[in-house]
N, C-alpha and C positions, 0 to 999 in steps of 0.2 A: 509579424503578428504573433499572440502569446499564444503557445502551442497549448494551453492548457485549454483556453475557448474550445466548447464542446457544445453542441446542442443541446439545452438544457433538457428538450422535449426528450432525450435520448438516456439522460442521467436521471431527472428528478425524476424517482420512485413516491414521491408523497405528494404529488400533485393531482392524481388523476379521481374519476368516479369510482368511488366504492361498487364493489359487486354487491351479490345480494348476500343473507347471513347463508351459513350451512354448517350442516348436523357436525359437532366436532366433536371429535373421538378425546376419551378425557386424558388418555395417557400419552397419544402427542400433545394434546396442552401445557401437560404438567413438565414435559421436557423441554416444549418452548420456552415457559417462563422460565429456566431454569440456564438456557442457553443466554452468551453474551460473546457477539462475534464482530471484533472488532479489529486495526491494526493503529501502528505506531507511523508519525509523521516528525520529519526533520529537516535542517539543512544539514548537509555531511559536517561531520563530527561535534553537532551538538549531543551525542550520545545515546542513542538511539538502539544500538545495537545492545550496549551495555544496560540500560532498564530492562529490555526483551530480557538477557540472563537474569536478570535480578527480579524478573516477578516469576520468573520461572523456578529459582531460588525457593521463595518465599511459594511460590504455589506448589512444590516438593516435588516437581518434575524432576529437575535436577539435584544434585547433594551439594557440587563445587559449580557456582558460577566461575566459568571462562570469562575472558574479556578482551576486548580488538588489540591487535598489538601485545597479546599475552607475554610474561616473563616464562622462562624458559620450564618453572617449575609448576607455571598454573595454565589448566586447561585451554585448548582453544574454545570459542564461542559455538554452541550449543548449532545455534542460527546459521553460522556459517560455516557451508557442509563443499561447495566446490574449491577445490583447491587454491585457483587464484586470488579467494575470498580471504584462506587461511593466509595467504602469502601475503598479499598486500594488507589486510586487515580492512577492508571494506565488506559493505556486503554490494552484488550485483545483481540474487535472484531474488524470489518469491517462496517463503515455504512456512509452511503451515503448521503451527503450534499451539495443540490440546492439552489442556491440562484439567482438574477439578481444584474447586477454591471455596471454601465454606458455603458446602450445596448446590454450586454454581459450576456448569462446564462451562468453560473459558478457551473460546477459539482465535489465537493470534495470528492472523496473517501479517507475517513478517514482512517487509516491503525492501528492496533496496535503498541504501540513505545517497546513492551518490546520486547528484544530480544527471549525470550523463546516461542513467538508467529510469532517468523516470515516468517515462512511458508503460513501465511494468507498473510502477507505483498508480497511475491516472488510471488503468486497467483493475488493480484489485480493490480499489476504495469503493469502485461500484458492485461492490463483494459482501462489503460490511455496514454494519447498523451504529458503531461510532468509533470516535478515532481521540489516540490521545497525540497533541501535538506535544512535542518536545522542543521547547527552550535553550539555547548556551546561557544561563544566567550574565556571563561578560559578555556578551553579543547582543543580547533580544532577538528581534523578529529577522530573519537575516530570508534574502532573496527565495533560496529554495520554499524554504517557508511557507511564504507568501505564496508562491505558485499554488503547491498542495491544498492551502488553505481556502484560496479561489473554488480550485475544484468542490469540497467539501460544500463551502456554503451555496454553489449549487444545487448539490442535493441535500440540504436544510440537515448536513449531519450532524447529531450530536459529537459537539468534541470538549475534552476536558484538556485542562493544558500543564504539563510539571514543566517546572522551571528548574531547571537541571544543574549540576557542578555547583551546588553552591560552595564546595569544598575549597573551591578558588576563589583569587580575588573576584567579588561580584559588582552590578551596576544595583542603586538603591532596589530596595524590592516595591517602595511608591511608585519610581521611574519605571521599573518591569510593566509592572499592570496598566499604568496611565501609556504608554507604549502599544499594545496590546489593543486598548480599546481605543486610540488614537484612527491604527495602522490598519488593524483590521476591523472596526466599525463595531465591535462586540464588547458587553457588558461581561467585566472579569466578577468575579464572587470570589475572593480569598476563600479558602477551607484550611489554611494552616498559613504560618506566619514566622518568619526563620528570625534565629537567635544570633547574630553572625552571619559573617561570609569568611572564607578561605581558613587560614591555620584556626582563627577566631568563632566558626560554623559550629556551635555547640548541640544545637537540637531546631525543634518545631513550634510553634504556640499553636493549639487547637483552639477556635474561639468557641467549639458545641458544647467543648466539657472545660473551658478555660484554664487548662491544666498545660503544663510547658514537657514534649518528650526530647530527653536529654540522651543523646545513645553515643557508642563506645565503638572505637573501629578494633577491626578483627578480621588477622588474616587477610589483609589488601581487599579487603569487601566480599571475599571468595564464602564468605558462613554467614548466618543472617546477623545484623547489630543486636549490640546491648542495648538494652531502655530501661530509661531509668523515667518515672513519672512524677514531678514536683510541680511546687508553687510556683508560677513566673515571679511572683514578685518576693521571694526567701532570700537572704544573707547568702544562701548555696550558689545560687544562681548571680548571683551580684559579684561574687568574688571569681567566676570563670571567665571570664572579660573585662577589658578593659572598662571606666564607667561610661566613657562615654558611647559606646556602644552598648552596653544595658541601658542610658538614660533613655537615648533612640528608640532601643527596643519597646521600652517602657510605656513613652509616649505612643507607639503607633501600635499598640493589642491595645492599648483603651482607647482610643481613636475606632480602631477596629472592629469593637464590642460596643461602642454607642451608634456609629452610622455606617458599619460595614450591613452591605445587602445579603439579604435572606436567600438561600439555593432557592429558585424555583422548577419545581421539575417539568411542568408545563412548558416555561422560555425555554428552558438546555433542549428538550424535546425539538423546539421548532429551530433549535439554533443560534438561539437568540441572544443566551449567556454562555459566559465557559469558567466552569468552576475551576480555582489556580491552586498546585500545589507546589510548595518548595519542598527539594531535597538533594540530596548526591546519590544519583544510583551507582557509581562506584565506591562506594562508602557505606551503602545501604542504608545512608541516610532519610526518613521519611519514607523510604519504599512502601514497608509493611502498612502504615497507615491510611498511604493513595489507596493501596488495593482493595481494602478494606473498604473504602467509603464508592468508589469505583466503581463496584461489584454492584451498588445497592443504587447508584445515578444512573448508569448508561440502559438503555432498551435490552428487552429482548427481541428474538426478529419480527419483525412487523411484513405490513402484508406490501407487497412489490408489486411498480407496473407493468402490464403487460400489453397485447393487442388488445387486450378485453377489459382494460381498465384494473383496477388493484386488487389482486389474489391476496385472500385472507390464508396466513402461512397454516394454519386448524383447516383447511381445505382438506378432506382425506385423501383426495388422488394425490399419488406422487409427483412431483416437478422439479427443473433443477435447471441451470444456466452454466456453460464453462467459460469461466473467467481469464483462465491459467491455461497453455499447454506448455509441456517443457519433457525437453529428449534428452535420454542419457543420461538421468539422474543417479540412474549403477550403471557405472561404464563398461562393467564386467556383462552386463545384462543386454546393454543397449536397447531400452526400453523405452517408452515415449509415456507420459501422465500424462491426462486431462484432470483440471483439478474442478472438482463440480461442488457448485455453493448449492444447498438444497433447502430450496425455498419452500413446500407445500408440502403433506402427508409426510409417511415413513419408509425411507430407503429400506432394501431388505440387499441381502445377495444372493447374486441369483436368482432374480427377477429380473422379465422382460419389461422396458419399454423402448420406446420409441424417439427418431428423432425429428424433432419438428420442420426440421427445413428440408429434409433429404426422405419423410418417411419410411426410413431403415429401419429393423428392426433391431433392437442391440440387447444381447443377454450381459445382465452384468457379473460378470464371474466374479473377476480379479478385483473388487474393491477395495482401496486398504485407507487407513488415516497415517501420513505421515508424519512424522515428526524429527522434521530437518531430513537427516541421511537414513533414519533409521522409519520402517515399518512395521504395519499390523492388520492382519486380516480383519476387516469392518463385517460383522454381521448385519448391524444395523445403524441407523442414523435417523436423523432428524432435522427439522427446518434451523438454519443458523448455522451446521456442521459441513464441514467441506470434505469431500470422497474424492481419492485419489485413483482416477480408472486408470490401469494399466492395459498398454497395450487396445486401446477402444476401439480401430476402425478408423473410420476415416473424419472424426468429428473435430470441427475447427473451433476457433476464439468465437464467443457470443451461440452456438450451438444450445439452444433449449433441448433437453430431455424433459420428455412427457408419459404420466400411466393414466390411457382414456384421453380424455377430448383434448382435441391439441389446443397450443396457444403458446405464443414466442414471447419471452422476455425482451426487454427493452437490446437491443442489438449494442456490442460494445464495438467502437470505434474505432478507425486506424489512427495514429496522429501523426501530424506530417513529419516529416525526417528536417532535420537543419546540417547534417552533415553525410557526401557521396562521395565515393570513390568507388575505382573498379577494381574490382578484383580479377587477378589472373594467376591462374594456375599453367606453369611450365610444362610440367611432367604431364605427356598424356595420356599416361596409363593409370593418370588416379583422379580422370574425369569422370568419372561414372561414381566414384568415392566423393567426391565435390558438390556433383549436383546431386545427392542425397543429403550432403551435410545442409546445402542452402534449402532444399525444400522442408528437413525439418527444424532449423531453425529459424525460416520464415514461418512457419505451422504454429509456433511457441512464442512467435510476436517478438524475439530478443533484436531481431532487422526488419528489412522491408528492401523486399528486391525488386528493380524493375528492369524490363527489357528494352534495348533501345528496336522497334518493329524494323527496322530495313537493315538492319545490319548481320550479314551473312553467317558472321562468327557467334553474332547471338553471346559476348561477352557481357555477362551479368555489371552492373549497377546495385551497391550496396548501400544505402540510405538507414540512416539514426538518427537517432533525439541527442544522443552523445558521441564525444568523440571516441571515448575507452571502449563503449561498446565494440570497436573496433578489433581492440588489442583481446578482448574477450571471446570474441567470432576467430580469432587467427590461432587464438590458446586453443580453443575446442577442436578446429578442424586440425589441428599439429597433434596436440593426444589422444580424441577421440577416432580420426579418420586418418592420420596418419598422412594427412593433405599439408603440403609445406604449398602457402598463396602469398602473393604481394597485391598488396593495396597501394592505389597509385590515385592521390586525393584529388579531387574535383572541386571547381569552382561555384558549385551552384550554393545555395544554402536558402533555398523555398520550392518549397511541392506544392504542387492545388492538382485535386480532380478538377476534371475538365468535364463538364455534363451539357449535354444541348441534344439537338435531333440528329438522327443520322447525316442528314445532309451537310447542317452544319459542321458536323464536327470532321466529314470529309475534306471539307474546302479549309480546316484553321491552318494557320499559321503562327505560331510565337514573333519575337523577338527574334534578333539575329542569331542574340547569344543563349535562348532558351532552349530548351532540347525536349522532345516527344518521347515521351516512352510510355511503354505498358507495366501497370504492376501485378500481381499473382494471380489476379482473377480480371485480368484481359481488359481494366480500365483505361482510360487514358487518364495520363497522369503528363504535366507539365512540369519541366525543376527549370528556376530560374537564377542566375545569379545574382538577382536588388530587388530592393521592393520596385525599385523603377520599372523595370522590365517586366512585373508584373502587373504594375498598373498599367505600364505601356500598352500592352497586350488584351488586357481587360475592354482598355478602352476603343483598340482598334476591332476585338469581338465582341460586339452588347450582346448578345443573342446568347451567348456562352455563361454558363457560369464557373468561377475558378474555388471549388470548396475547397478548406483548410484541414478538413476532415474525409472521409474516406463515405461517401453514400452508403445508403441502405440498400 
C-alpha cells in the first residue's frame, strides 16, 4: 500500500466550517499578508537543493550560492548543514529558511529530496500554505514526484511547478506540460516559455510583457545572471541558434499568446492549475523572474483546521502546532528543537503558554529562527513563521501550543516503515548512551522503534520509510553518542496498527511469519512480510482493524 495514503480528515486544512469572524489586530494582519510560507518538492536530483541556494541568492540571504557536489573552490550548500549531507551531497533533514524579497517575508522549509527520507517531507508539507514542485526537464514527472504531489493535492495546496536544468539536453517543453496535465490531472498555465535547451538554452519568453529575457552565465551560477531584455522576434535573437530551433520557438509564443490560458488565482488557490516556469537554477537561468511573479501568486497563511473547525490565523490568541523535532542540531550543545509553525495571534518570548494535550505549562525562553546551522534570538513572530524552541520539555510531533482556550490542530501522523531491522549494540557500557540516542531520535520522527513485548532482552526493532535512513541513524549514534551498533536486516516490509477492543486484541494472532510488537507509545503494531500475510491475517480477524497509519 502507498505510504503516502493519509487520512485526508487529518490533512485537509480547507475543508472544514468556518468559525465565527474576530476583532483583528491590524498589525498581525499586515504581517500576515506579508508572510509566504512555503517548501520545495522533487524527485532526488531534479535540483532541488540548488533552486533553495539560488532563491536565496537572489533573495540576498546569501552573497555565493553553494551547490550539491560543490567544486573544491565554491561553497557548500547553505541547506545542507549535517555533515553526511555535506559529504554525500544529498539533503536528509528539514531546515528552515527566512529571508525578505520585495516586502515579502519568505519562509522555506527546506525538505529532504532523497526518497528514502520522505516521511520528514509528508510531515512538513502539512506545515505550509504552497509548494513549488521541481521538474528534471530530461525526465518529467518521475515516481518521487508523484508521491509528494498525491499528498499535496490532498490538501488542495497551492503549487506552482519550474521545470528545471533546461541548460541540458531537454524533452519538448509541449511534451513537458501535456505530461503534467496528463499525469497529474491538473491544468498547466505557461508563465514563461524557453528559447532552447542544453548548450543552445539562451533565455525565457514572458507572454505578460511579450518581451524575450536573454541572460549570461557567470561564475558557475555562484552571482545572480546577466539579462539582457529584447524583441523575441529581432535578427539578435535569430542569429543565437540554430533556425530551426528559433523557427520552433517562434511558432509556439504565438501559439502561446493566442490560446495559452490566463493565471487564475481562484483555480491555483483551490489547486486546480499550476502555473509552469522554465529555467536552470544552476545557471540562474529564469530564477529572478519565478520569484518575482511567485511572491505575488502563492497565499499568505490562511486559517487551519482544528477540533473546532478552521482558526482564522487574525485570531488574537496565540497558537502553534510542532511539525519538526530534531536532536543535536549543535553537537557541541546537544540540544533538542521543536520546530513550531504559528498559526494564530503573535508569538512574543518569554511568554507563557500552554500545551494542549499534556496541559503543562511552558515558558518560552529560548526561541530562535534558524537558518540551516546558523541562529537567532526570535523576539517575536507571526502566523506563517516557524520558531525554533530549544531545549522545550517534553513536547512531541503534532503537540498544539495554545495562549487561552485550548484547541488541537489537526494531529500529524506516523507512516508506516517499509524497511526493519535490529539493532544491537555489543558494548554494554554504552547502553544507557544508546537508548537515549533511540528515544530522541524516535522524538524527531527520523525512525520508528518498536518492541517485540515477550522478549526478555527487549532488543529494539528499527523501522523506516528508507533504507539510508539507516546508514544516517548508525552516523549519528557513531559521532554523536560515541555508540558503535549493527543492524541486522529483517524480512518484514508492512506495518499496520492493530485497533479493536481489549478482548480482541488479547486473543489475535498474525500469520506464522508476522511478528507483534509494540511502538513508542505502547500500540500494538503488526510487521508482516507480503501483502499476503496481511490480508491473511485481516481476514482470519474481521473484528480487528489493521491501519496504515498510526491512530489518533
Amino acid at each position: 500500500m502507498d505510504n503516502t495514503q493519509i487520512n485526508d480528515e487529518a490533512v485537509d486544512n480547507r475543508q472544514a466550517v468556518a468559525t465565527p469572524a474576530v476583532a483583528v489586530d491590524e498589525r498581525i494582519e499586515k504581517e500576515i499578508r506579508r508572510r509566504r510560507t512555503f517548501a520545495i518538492i522533487s524527485h532526488p536530483d531534479a535540483g532541488k537543493t540548488t533552486l533553495t541556494e539560488k532563491l536565496l541568492l537572489y533573495g540576498g540571504a546569501v552573497n555565493l550560492a553553494g551547490v550539491v557536489r560543490a567544486r573544491r573552490s565554491q561553497t557548500s550548500a547553505a541547506s545542507d548543514f549535517m555533515e553526511i549531507e555535506k559529504q554525500r551531497g544529498i539533503s536528509v533533514s528539514s531546515t528552515v529558511l527566512s529571508f525578505e524579497y520585495n516586502g515579502c517575508l519568505l519562509n522555506l522549509l527546506d525538505t529532504p529530496g532523497h526518497q528514502d527520507f520522505s516521511e520528514d517531507t509528508y510531515r512538513t508539507l502539512l506545515a505550509v500554505d504552497s509548494v513549488i514542485m521541481v521538474l528534471d526537464a530530461a525526465k518529467g514527472i518521475e515516481t518521487q514526484t508523484l508521491k509528494l504531489f498525491e499528498v499535496c493535492k490532498r490538501r488542495h495546496i497551492p503549487m506552482v511547478t519550474f521545470i528545471n536544468k533546461l541548460d541540458r539536453p531537454s524533452l519538448d517543453p509541449l511534451e513537458l506540460t501535456g505530461e503534467i496535465e496528463r499525469v497529474l490531472n491538473v491544468h498547466t498555465v505557461p508563465m514563461n516559455w524557453p528559447l532552447g535547451s542544453g548548450e543552445h538554452f539562451k533565455g525565457v519568453f514572458e507572454p505578460s510583457t511579450g518581451r524575450l529575457h536573454l541572460f549570461e552565465r557567470r561564475d558557475h551560477g555562484a552571482r545572480k545572471a546577466e539579462v539582457k531584455v529584447v524583441d523575441p522576434h529581432s535578427e539578435e535573437v535569430a542569429s543565437l541558434v540554430p533556425a530551426d530551433i528559433f523557427k520552433n520557438f517562434s511558432e509556439e509564443i504565438e501559439l502561446l499568446q493566442l490560446a495559452g490560458e490566463e493565471f487564475d488565482k481562484e483555480a491555483f488557490d483551490r489547486g486546480e492549475i499550476t502555473p509552469v516556469f522554465f529555467g536552470s537554477a544552476l545557471t540562474n537561468f529564469g530564477v529572478q523572474l519565478f520569484l518575482d511573479q511567485f511572491i505575488d501568486m502563492v497565499p499568505s497563511p490562511p486559517a487551519r483546521n482544528s477540533d473546532k473547525g478552521l482558526i482564522p490565523p487574525e485570531t488574537p490568541s496565540f497558537s502553534g502546532f510542532v511539525f519538526k523535532i530534531q536532536a543535536d542540531m549543535n553537537p557541541r550543545h546537544r540540544d533538542r528543537v521543536a520546530f513550531l509553525r504559528i498559526c494564530t495571534g503573535r508569538f512574543e518570548r518569554g511568554m507563557k503558554v500552554h500545551c494542549a494535550r499534556t496541559g503543562e505549562v511552558i515558558r518560552l525562553t529560548y526561541p530562535q529562527r534558524l537558518f540551516a546551522q546558523e541562529r537567532e534570538t526570535v523576539d517575536e513572530a507571526f502566523p506563517g513563521d516557524v520558531v525554533g524552541l530549544v531545549n522545550s520539555g517534553e513536547l512531541v510531533l503534532g503537540d498544539t501550543l495554545v495562549e487561552g482556550e485550548n484547541v488541537h490542530y489537526d494531529p500529524i501522523p506516523l507512516f508506516p516503515p517499509e524497511h526493519f531491522c535490529r539493532v544491537i549494540v555489543d558494548d554494554p557500557s554504552r547502553r544507557k548512551q544508546f537508548n537515549k540516542a533511540l528515544d530522541l531520535l524516535q522524538r524527531e520522527g527520523a525512525i520508528q522503534i518498536f518492541w517485540p513485548p515477550e522478549e526478555s532482552t527487549r532488543m529494539p526493532i528499527m523501522g523506516a520509510v528508507g533504507q539510508l535512513q539507516f546508514e544516517v541513524v548508525a552516523h549519528r549514534l557513531k559521532t554523536d553518542y560515541g555508540v558503535e551498533a549493527r543492524f541486522e536486516p529483517m524480512s518484514f516490509r508492512l506495518a499496520r496498527w492493530v485497533v479493536g477492543t481489549p478482548e480482541d486484541l488479547e486473543t489475535f494472532e498474525p500469520s506464522r511469519l508476522a511478528l507483534k510488537v509494540v511502538d513508542g507509545s505502547d500500540r500494538l503494531v503488526c510487521l508482516f512480510p507480503s501483502e499476503w500475510d496481511l490480508d491473511y491475517t485481516a481476514e482470519k480477524n474481521p473484528k480487528l482493524q489493521f491501519l496504515s497509519v498510526s491512530p489518533r
